[in-house]
PQR file of N, CA, C, O and H, with PARSE charges and radii, in Angstrom:
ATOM      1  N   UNK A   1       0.834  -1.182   0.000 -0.4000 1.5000
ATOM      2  CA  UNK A   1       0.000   0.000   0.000 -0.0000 2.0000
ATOM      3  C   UNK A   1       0.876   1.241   0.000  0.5500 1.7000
ATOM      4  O   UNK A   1       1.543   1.659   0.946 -0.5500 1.4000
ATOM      5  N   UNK A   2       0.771   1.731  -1.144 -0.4000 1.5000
ATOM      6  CA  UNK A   2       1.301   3.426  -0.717 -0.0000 2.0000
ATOM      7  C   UNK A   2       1.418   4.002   0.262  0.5500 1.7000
ATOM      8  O   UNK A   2       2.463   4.598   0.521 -0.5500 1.4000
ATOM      9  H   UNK A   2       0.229   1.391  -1.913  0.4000 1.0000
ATOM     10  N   UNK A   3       0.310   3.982   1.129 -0.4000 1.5000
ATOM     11  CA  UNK A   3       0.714   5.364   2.388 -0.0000 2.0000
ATOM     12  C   UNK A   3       0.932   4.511   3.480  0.5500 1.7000
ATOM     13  O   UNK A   3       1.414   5.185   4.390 -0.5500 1.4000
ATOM     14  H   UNK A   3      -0.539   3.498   0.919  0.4000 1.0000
ATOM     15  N   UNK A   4       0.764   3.028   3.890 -0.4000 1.5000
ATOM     16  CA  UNK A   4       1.395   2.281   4.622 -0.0000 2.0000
ATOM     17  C   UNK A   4       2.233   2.806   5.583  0.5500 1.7000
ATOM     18  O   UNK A   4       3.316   2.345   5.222 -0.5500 1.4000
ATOM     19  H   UNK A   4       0.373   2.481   3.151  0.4000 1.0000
ATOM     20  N   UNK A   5       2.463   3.510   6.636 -0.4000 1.5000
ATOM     21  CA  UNK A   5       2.608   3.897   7.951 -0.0000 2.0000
ATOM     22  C   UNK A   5       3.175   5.603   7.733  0.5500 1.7000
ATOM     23  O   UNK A   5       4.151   6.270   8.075 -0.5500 1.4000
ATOM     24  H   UNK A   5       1.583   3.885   6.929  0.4000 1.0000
ATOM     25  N   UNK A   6       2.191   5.760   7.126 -0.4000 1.5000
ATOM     26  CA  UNK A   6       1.988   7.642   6.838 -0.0000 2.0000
ATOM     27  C   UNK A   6       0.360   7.870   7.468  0.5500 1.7000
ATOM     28  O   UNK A   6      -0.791   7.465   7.306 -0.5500 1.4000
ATOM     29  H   UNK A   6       1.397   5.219   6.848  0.4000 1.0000
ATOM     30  N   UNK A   7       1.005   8.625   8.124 -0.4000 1.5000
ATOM     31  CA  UNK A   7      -0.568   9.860   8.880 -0.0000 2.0000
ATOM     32  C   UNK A   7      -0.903  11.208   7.812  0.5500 1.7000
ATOM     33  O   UNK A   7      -0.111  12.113   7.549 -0.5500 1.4000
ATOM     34  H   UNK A   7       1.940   8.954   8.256  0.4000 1.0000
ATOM     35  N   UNK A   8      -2.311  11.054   7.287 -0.4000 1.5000
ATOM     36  CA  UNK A   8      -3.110  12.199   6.401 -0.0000 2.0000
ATOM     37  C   UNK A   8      -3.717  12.461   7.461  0.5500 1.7000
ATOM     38  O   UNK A   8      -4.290  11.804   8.329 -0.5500 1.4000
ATOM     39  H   UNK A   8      -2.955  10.319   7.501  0.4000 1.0000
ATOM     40  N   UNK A   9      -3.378  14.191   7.141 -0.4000 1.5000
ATOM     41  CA  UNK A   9      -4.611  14.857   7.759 -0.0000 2.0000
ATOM     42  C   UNK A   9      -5.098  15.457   6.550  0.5500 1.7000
ATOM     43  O   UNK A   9      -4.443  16.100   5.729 -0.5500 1.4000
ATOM     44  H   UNK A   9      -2.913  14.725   6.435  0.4000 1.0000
ATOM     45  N   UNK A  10      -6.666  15.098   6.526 -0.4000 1.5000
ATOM     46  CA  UNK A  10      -7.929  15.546   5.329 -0.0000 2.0000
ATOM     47  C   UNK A  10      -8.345  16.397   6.344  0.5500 1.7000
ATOM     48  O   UNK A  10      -8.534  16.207   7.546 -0.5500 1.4000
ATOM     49  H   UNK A  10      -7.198  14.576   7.193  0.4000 1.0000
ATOM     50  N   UNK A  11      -8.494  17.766   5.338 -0.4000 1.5000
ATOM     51  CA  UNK A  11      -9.570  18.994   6.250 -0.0000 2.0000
ATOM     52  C   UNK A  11     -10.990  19.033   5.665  0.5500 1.7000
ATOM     53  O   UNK A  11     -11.149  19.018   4.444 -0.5500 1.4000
ATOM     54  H   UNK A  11      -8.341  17.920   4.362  0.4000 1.0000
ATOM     55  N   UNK A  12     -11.708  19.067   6.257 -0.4000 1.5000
ATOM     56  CA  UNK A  12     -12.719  18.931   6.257 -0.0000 2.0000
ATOM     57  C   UNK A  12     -13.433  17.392   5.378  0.5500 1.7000
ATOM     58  O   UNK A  12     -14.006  17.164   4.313 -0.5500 1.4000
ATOM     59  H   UNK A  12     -11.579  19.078   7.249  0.4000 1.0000
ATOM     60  N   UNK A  13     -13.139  16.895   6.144 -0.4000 1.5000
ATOM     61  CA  UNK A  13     -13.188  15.178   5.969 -0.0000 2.0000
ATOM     62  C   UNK A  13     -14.413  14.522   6.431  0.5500 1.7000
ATOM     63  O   UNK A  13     -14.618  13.339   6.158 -0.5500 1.4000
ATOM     64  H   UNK A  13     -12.673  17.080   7.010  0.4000 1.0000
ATOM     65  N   UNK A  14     -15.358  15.321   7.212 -0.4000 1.5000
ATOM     66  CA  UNK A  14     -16.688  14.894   7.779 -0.0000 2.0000
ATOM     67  C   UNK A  14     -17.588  14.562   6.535  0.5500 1.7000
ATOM     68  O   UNK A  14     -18.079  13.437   6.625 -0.5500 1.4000
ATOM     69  H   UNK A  14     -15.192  16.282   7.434  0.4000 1.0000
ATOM     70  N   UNK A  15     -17.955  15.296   5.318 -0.4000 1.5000
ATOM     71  CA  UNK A  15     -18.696  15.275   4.450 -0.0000 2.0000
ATOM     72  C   UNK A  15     -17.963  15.561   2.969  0.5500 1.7000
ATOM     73  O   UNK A  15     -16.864  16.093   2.814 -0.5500 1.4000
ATOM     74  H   UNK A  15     -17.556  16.210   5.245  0.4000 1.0000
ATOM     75  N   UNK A  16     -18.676  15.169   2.138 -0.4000 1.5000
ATOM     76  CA  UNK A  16     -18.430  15.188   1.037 -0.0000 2.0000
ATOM     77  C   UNK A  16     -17.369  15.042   0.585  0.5500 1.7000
ATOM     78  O   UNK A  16     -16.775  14.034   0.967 -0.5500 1.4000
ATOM     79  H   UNK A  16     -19.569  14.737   2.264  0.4000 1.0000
ATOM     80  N   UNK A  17     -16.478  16.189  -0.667 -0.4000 1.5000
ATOM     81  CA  UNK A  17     -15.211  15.714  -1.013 -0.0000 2.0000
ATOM     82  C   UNK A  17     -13.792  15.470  -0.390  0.5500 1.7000
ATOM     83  O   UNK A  17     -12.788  15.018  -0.940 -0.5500 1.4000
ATOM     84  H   UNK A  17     -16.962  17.007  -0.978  0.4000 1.0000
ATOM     85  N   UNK A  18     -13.976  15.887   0.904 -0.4000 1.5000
ATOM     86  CA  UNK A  18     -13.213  15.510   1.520 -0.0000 2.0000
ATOM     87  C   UNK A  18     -12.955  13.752   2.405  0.5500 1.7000
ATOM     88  O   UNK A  18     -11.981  13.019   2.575 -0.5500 1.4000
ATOM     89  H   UNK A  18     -14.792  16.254   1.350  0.4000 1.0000
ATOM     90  N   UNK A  19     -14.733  13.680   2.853 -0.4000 1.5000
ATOM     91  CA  UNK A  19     -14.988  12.676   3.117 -0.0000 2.0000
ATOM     92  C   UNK A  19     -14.183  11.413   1.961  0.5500 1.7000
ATOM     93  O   UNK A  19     -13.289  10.645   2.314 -0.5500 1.4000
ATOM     94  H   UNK A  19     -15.524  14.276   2.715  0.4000 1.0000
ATOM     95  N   UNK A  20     -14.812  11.488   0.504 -0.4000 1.5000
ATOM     96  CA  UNK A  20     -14.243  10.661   0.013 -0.0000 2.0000
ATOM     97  C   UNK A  20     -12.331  10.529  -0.227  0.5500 1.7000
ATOM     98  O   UNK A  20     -11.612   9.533  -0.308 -0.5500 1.4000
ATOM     99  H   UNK A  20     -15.539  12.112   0.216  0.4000 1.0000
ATOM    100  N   UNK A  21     -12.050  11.825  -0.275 -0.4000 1.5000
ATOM    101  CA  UNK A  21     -10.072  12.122  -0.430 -0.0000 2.0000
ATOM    102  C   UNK A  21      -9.993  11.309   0.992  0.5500 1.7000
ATOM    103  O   UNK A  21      -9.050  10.520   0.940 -0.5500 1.4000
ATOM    104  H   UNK A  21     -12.634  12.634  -0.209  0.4000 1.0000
ATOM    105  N   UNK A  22     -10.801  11.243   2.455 -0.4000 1.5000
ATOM    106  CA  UNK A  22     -10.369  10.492   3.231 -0.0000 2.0000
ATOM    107  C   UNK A  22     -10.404   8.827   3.122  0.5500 1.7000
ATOM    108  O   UNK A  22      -9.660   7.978   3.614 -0.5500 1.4000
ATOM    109  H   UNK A  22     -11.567  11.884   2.498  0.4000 1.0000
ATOM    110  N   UNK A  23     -11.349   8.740   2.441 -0.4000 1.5000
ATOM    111  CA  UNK A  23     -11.432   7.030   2.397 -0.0000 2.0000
ATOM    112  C   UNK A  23     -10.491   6.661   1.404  0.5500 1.7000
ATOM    113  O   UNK A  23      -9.761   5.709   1.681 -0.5500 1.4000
ATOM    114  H   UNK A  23     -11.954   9.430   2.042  0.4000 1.0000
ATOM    115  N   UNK A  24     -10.352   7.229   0.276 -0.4000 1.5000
ATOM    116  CA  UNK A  24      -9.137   6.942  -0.973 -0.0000 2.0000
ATOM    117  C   UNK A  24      -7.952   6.693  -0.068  0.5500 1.7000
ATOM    118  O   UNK A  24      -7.409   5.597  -0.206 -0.5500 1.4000
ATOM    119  H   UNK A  24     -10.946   8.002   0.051  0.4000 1.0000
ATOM    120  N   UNK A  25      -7.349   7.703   1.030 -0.4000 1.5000
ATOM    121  CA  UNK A  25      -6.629   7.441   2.179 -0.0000 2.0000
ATOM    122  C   UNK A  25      -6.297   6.160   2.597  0.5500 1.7000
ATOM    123  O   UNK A  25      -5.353   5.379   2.476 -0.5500 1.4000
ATOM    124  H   UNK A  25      -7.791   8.594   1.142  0.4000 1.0000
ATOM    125  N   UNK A  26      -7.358   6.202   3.116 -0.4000 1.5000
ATOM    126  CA  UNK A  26      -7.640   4.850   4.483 -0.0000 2.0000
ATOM    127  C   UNK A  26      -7.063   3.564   2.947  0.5500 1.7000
ATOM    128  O   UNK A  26      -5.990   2.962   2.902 -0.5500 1.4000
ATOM    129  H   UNK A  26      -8.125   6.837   3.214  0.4000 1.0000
ATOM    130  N   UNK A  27      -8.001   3.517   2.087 -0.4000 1.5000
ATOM    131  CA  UNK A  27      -7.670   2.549   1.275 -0.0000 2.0000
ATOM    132  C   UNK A  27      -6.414   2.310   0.952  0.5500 1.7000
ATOM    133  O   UNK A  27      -5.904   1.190   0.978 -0.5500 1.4000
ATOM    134  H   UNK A  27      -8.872   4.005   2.124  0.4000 1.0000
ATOM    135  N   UNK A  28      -5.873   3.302   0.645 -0.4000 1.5000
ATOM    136  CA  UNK A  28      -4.098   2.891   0.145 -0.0000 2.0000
ATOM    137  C   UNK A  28      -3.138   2.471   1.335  0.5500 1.7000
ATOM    138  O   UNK A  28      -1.937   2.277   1.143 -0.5500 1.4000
ATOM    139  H   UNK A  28      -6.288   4.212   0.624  0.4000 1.0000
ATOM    140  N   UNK A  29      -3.719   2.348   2.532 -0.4000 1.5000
ATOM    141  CA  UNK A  29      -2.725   2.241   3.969 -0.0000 2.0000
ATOM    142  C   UNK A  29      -2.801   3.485   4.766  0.5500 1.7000
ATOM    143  O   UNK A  29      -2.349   3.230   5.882 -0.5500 1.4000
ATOM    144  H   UNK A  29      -4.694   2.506   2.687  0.4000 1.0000
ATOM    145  N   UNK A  30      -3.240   4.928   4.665 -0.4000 1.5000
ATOM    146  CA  UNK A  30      -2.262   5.525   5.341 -0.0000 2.0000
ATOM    147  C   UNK A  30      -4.098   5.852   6.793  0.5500 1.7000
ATOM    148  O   UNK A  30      -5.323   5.914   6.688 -0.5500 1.4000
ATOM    149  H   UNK A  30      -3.607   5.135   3.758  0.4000 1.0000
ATOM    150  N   UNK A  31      -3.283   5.925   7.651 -0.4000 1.5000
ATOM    151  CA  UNK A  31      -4.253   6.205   8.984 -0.0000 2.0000
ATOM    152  C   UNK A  31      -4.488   7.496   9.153  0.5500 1.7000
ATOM    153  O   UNK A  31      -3.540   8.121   9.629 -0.5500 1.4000
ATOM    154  H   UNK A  31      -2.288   5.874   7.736  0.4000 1.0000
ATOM    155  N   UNK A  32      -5.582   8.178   8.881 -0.4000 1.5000
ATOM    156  CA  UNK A  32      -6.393   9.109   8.367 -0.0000 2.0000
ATOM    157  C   UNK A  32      -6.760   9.855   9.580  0.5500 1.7000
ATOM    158  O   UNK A  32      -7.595   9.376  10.348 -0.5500 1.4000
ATOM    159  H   UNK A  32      -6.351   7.671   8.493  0.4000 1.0000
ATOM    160  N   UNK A  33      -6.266  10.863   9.788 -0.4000 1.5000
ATOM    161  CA  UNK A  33      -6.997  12.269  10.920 -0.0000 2.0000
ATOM    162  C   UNK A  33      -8.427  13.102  10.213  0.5500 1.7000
ATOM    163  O   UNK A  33      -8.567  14.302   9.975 -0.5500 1.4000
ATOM    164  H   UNK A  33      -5.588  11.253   9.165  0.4000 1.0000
ATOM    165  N   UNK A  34      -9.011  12.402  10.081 -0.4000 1.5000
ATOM    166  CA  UNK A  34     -10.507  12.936  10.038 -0.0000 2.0000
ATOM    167  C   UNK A  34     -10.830  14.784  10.965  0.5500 1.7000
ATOM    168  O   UNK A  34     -11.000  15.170  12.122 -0.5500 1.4000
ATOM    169  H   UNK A  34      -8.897  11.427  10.274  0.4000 1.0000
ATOM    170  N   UNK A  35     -10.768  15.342   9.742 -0.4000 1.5000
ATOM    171  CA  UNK A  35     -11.121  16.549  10.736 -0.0000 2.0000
ATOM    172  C   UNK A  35     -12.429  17.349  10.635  0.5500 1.7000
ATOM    173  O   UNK A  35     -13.096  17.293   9.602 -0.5500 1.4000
ATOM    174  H   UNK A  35     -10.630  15.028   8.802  0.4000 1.0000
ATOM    175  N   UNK A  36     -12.740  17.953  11.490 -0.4000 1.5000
ATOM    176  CA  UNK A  36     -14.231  18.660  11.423 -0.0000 2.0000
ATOM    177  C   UNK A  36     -14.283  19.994  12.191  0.5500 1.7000
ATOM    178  O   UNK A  36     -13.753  20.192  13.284 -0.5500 1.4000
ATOM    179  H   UNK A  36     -12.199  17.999  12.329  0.4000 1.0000
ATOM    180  N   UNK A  37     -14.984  20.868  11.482 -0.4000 1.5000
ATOM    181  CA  UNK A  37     -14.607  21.895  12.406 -0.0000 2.0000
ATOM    182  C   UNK A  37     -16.351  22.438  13.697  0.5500 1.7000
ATOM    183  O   UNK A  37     -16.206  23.223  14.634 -0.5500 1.4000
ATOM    184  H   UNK A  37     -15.415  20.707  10.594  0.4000 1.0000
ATOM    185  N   UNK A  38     -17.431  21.925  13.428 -0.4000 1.5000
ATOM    186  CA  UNK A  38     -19.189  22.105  14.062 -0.0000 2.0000
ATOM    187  C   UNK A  38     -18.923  20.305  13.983  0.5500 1.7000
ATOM    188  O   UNK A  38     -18.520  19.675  14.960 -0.5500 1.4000
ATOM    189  H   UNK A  38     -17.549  21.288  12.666  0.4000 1.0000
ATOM    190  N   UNK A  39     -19.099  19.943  13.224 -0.4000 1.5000
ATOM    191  CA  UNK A  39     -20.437  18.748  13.285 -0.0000 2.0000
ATOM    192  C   UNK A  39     -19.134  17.593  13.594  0.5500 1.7000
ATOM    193  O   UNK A  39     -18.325  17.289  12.717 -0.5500 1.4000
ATOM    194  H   UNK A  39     -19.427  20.455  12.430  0.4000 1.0000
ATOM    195  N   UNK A  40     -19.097  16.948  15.188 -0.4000 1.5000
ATOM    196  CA  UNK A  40     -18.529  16.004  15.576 -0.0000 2.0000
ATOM    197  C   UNK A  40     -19.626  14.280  15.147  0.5500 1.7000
ATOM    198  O   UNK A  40     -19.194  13.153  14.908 -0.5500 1.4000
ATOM    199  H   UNK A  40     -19.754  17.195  15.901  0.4000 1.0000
ATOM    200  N   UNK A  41     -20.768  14.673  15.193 -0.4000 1.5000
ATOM    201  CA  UNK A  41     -21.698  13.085  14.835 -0.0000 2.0000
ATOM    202  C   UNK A  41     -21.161  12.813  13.031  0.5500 1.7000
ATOM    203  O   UNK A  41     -20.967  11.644  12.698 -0.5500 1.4000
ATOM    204  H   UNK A  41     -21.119  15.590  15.387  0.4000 1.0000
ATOM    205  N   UNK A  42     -20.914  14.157  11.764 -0.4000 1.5000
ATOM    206  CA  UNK A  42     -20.734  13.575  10.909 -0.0000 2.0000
ATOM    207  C   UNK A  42     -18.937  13.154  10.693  0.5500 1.7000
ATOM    208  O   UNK A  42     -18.581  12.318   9.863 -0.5500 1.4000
ATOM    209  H   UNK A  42     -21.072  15.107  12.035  0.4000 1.0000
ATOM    210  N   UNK A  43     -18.284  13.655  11.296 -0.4000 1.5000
ATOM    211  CA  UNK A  43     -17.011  13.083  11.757 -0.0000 2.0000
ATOM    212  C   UNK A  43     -16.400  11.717  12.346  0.5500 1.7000
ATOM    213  O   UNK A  43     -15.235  11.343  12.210 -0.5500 1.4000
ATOM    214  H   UNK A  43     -18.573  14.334  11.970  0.4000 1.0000
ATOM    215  N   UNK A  44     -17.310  11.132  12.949 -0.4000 1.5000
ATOM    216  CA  UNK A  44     -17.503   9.691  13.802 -0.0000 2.0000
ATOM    217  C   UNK A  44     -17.686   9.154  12.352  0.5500 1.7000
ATOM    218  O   UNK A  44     -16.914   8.483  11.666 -0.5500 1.4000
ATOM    219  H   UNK A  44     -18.256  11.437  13.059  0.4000 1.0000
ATOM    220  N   UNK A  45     -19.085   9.701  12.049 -0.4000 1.5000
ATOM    221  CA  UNK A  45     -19.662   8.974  11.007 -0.0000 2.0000
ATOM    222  C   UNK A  45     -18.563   8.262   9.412  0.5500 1.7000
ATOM    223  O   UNK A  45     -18.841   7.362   8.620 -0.5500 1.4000
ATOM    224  H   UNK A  45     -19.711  10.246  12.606  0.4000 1.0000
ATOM    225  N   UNK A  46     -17.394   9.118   9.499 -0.4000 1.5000
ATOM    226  CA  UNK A  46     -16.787   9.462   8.287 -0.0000 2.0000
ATOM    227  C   UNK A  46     -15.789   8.807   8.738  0.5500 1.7000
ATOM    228  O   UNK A  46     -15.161   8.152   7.907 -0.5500 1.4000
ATOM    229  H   UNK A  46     -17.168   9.849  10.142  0.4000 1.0000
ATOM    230  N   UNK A  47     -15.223   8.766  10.524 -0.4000 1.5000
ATOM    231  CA  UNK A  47     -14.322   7.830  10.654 -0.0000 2.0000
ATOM    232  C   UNK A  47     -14.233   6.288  10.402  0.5500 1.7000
ATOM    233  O   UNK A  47     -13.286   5.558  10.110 -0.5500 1.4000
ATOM    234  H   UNK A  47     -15.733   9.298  11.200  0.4000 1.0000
ATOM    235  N   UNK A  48     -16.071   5.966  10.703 -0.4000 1.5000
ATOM    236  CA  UNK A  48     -16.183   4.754  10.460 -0.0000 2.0000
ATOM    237  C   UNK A  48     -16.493   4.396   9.454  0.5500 1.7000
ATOM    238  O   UNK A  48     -17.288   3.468   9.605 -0.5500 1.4000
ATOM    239  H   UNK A  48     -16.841   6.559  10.940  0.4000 1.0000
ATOM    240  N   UNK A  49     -16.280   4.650   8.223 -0.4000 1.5000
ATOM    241  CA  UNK A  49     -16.707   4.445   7.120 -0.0000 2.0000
ATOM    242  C   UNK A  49     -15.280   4.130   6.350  0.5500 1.7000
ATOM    243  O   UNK A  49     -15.129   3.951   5.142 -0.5500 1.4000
ATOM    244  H   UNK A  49     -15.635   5.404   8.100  0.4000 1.0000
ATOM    245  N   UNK A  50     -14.238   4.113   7.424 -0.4000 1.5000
ATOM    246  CA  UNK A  50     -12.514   4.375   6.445 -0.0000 2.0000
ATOM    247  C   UNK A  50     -12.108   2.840   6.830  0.5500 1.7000
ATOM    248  O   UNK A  50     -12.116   2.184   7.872 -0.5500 1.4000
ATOM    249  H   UNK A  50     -14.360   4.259   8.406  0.4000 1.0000
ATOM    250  N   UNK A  51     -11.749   2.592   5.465 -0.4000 1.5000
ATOM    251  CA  UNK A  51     -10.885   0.754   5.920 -0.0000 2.0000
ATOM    252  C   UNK A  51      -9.881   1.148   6.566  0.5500 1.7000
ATOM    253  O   UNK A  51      -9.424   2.289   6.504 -0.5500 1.4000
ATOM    254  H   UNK A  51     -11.742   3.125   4.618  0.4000 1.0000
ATOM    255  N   UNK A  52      -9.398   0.127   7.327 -0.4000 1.5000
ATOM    256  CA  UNK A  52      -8.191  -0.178   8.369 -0.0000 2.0000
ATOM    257  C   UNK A  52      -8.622   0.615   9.564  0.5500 1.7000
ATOM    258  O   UNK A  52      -9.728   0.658  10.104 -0.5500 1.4000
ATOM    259  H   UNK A  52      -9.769  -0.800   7.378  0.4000 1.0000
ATOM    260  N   UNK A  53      -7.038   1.493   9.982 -0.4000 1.5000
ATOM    261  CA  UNK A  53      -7.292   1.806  10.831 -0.0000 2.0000
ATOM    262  C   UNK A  53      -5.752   1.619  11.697  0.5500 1.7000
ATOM    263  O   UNK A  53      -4.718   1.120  11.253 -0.5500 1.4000
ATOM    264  H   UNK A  53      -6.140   1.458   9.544  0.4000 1.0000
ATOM    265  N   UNK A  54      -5.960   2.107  12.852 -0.4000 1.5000
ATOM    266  CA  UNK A  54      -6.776   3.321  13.589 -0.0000 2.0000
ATOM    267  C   UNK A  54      -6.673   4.385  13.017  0.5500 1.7000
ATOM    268  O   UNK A  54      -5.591   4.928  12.794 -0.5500 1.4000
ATOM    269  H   UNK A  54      -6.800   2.512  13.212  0.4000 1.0000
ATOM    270  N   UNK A  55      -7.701   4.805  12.720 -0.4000 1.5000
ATOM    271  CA  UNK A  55      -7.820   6.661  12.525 -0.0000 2.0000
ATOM    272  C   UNK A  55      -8.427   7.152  13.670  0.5500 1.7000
ATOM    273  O   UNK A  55      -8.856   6.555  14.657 -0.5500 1.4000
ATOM    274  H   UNK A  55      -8.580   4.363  12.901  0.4000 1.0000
ATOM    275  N   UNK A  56      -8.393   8.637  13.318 -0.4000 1.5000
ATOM    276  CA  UNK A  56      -8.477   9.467  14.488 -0.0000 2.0000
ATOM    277  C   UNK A  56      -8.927  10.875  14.073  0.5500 1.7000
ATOM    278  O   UNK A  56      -8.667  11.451  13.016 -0.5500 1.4000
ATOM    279  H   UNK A  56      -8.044   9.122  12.516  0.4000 1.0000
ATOM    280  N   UNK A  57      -9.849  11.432  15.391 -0.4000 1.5000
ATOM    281  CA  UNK A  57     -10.511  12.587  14.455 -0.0000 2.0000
ATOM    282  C   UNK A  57     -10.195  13.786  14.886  0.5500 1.7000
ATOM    283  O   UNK A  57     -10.131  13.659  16.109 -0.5500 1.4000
ATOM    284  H   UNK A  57     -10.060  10.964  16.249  0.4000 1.0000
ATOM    285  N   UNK A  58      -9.929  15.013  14.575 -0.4000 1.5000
ATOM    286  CA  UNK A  58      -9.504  16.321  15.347 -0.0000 2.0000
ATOM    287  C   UNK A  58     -10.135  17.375  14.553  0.5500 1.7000
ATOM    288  O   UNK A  58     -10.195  17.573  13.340 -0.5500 1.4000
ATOM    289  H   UNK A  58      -9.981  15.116  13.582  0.4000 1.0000
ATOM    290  N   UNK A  59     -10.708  18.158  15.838 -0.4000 1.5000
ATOM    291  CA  UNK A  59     -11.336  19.112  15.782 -0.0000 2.0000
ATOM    292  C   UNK A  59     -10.236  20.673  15.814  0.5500 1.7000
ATOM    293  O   UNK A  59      -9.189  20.882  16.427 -0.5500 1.4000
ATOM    294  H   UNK A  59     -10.660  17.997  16.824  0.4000 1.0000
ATOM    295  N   UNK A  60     -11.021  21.538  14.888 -0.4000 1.5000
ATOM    296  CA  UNK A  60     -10.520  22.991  14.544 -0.0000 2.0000
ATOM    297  C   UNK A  60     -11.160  23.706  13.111  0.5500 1.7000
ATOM    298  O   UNK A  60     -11.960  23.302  12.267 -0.5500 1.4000
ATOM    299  H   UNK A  60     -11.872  21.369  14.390  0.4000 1.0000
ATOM    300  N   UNK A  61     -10.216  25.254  13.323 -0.4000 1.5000
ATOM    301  CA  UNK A  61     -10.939  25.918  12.563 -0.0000 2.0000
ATOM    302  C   UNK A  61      -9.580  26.229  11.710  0.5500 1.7000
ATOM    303  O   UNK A  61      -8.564  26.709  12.213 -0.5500 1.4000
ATOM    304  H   UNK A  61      -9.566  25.582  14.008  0.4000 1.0000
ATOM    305  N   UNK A  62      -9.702  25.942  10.593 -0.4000 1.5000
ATOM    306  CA  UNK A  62      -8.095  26.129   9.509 -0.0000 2.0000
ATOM    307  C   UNK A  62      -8.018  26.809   9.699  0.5500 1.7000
ATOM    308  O   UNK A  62      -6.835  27.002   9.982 -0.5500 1.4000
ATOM    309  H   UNK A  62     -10.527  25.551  10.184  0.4000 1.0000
ATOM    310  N   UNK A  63      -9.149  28.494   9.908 -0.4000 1.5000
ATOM    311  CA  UNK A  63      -8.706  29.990   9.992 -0.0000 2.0000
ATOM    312  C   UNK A  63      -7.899  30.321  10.456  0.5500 1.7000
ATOM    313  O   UNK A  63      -7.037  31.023   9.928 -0.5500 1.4000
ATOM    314  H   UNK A  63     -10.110  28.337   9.678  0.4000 1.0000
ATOM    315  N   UNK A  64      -7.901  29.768  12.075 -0.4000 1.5000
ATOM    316  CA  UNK A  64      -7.341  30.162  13.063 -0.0000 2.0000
ATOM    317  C   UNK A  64      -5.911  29.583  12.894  0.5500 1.7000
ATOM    318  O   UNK A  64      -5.910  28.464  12.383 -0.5500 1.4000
ATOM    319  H   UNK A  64      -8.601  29.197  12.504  0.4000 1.0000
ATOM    320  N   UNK A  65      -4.817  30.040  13.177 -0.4000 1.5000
ATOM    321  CA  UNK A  65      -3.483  29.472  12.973 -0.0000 2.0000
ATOM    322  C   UNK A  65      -3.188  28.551  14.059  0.5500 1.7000
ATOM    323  O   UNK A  65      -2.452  27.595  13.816 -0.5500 1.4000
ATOM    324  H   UNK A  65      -4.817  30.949  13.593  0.4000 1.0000
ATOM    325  N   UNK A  66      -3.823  28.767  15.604 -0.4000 1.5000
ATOM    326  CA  UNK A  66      -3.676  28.183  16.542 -0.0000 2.0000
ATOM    327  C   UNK A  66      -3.992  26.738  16.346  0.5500 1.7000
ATOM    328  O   UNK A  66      -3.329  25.703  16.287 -0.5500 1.4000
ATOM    329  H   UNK A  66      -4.422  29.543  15.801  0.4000 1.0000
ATOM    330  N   UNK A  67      -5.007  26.993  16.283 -0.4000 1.5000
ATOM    331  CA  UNK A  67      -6.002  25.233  15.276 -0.0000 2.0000
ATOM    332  C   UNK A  67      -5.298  24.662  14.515  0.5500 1.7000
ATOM    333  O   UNK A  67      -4.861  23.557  14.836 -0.5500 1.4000
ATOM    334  H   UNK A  67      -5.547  27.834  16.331  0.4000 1.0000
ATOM    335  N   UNK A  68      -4.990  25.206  13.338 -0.4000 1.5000
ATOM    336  CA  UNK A  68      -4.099  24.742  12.681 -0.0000 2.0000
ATOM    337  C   UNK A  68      -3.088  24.241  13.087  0.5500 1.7000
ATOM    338  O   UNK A  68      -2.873  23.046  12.886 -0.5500 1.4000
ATOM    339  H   UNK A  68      -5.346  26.103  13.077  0.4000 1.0000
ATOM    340  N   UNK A  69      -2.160  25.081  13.801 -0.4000 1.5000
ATOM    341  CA  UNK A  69      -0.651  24.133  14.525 -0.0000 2.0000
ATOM    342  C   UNK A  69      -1.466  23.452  15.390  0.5500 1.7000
ATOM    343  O   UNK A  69      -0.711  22.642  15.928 -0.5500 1.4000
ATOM    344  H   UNK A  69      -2.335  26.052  13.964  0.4000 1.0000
ATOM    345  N   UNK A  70      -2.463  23.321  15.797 -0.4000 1.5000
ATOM    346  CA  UNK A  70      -2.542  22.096  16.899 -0.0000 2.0000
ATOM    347  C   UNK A  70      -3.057  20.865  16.507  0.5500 1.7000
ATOM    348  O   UNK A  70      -3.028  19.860  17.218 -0.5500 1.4000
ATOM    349  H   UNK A  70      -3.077  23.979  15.360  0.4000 1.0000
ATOM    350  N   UNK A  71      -3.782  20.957  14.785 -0.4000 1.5000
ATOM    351  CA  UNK A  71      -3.917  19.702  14.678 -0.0000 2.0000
ATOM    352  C   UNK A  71      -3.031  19.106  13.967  0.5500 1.7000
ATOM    353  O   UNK A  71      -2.930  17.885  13.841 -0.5500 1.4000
ATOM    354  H   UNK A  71      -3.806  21.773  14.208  0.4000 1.0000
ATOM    355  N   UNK A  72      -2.186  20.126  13.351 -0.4000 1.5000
ATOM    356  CA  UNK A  72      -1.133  18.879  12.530 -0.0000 2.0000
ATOM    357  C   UNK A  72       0.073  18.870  14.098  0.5500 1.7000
ATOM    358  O   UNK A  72       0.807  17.896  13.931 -0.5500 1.4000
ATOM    359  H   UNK A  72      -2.268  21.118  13.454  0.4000 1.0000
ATOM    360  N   UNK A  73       0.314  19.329  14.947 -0.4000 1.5000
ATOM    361  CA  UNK A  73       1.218  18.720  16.542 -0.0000 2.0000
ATOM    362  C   UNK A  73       0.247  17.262  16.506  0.5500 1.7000
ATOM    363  O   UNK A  73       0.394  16.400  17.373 -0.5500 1.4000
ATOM    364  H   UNK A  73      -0.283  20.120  15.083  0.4000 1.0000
TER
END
């Protein structure tokens, strides 16, 4: 698998095109940081929908720079 012990972080990964750039992810190997910035139920939802695993989900707002460095730390 390509991304085979590489961590993606997908922004805005809860819904739609991101949702799917996250599962293309999960599929090739790599363990997927699901992020969301309001809606934590469609985030769960999007984690469990990714083969393998473990992924993991983190919350923020890209705007903010703080957010930002704290979800890619």
């Amino acid at each position: 698998m390509r991304f085979s012990d590489k961590v993606v972080l997908v922004t805005g990964s809860s819904r739609g095109i991101g949702r799917c750039t996250a599962q293309m992810f999960a599929k090739e190997g790599a363990t997927v940081a699901v992020h969301y910035r309001a809606n934590q139920a469609a985030a769960e939802e999007a984690k469990a929908s990714l083969h393998g695993g473990p992924h993991f989900i983190v919350q923020g707002d890209v705007r903010d720079p703080g957010d930002a460095k704290r979800m890619v730390d």
